[in-house]
C-alpha positions in Angstrom: -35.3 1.6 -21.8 -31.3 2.3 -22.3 -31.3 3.0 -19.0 -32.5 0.4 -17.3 -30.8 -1.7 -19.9 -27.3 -0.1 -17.9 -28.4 -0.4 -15.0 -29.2 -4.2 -15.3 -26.2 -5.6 -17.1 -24.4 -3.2 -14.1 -25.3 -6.1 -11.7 -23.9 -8.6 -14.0 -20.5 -6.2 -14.5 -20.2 -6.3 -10.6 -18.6 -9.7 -10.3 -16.0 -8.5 -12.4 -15.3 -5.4 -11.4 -11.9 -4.4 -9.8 -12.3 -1.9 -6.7 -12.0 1.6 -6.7 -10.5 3.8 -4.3 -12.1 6.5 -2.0 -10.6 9.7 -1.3 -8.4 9.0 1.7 -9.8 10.4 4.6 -8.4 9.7 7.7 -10.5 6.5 10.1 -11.3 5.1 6.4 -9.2 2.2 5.3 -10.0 1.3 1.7 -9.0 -1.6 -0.2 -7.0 -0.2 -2.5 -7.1 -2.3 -5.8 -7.0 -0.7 -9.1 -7.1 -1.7 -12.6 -4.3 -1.1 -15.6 -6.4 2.0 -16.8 -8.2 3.1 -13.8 -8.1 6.2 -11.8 -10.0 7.0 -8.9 -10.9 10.7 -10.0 -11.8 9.7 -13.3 -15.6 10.1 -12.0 -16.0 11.2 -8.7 -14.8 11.4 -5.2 -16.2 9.7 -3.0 -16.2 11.3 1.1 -17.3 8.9 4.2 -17.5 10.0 7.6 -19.0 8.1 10.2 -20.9 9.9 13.1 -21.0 8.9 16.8 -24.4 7.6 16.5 -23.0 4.8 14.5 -24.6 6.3 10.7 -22.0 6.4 7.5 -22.5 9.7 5.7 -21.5 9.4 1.9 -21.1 12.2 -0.8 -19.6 12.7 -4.1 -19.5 15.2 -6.6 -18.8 14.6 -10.4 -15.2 15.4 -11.5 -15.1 18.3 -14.3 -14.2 15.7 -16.3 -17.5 13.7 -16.0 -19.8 16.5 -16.0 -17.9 17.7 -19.4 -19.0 14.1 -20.7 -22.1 13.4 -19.2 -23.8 17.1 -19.6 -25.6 19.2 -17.2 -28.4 16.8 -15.9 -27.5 13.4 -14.8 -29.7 10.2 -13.2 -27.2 8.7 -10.4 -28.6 4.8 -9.1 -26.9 2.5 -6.8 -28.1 -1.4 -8.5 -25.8 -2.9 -6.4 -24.7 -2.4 -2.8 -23.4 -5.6 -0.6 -22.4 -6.1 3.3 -19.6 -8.3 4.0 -19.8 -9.4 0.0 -23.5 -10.3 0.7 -26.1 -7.9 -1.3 -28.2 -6.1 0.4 -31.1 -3.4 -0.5 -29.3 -0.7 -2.2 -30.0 2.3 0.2 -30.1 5.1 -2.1 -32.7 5.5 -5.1 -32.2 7.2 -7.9 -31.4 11.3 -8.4 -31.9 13.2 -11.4 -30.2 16.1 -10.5 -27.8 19.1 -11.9 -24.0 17.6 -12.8 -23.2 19.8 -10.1 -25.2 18.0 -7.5 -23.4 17.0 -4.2 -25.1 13.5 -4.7 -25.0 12.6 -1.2 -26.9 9.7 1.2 -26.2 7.8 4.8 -26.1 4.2 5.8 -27.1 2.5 9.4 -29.9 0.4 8.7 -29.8 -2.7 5.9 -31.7 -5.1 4.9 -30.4 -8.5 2.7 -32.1 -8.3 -0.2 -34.8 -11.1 0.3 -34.7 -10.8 4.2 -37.2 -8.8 6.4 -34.2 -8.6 9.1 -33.3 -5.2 9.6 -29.4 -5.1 10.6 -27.3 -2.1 11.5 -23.7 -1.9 10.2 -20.8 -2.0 12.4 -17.0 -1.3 12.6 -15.4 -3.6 10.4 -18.0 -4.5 8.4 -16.7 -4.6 4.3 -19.0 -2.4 2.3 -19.8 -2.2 -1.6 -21.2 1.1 -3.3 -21.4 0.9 -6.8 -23.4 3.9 -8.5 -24.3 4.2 -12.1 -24.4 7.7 -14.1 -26.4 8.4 -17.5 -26.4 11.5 -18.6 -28.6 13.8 -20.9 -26.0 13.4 -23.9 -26.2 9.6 -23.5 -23.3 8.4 -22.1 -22.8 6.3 -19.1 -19.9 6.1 -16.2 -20.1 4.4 -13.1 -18.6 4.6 -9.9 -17.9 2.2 -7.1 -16.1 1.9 -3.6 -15.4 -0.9 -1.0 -14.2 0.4 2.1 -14.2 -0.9 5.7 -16.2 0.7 7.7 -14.6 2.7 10.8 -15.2 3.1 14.5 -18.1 5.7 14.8 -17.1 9.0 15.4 -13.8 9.0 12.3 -13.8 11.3 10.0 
């Protein structure tokens, strides 16, 4: 129940949230807006790469730091995930996995949440990631990146 409790009041948290920065990889522009006591390896790195095909490739591992306080087994979710600041279907369900885990997923296909309309992201397009973590000592950290998304083919 503490979990879903988290992940629930995450969605709420959202609107407030200030946006993290991705690891700056080269064909990924990120908004870079951080917070007074923010980091952006505090919890994870997050990679992009975009293929030719059009597909965004995503992975992360934990930082030393997080696996120290979240323990060896973790549950990673994504409650909220939005196009263009519109939510759609998060597209990744939730891993219980090692700390160690490259926790890792792709995006090309969406679907608002409430719409039957399947859509296919495009260069430009502003997208929102926000992950929770819960781990087997009880303590919680999440994670979240808005990045435009690059021509296909950047790395």
């Amino acid at each position: 129940m503490r979990v879903k409790t988290l992940i629930a009041s995450s969605s709420a948290l959202i609107a407030a949230v200030i946006f993290a920065v991705a690891s700056g990889l080269p064909g990924l522009r990120v908004d870079r807006h951080l917070g007074p006591s923010e980091r952006s390896d505090v919890v994870a790195n997050v990679l992009f790469q975009r293929a030719k095909t059009g597909g965004l490739a995503w992975g992360f591992f934990l930082t030393k730091v997080a696996r120290e306080k979240l323990g060896a087994v973790v549950t990673v979710t994504m409650p909220v995930a939005t196009i263009n600041n519109k939510a759609i279907n998060p597209p990744y369900s939730p891993h219980t996995r090692s700390s160690g885990y490259n926790f890792h997923s792709s995006l090309k296909f969406y679907n608002f949440v409430g719409s039957k309309t399947r859509h296919e992201i495009k260069t430009g397009d502003k997208l929102l990631l926000y992950w929770v973590i819960v781990g087997e000592k009880h303590e919680g950290a999440y994670r979240y990146v808005r990045c435009t998304i690059p021509k296909p083919g950047a790395h």
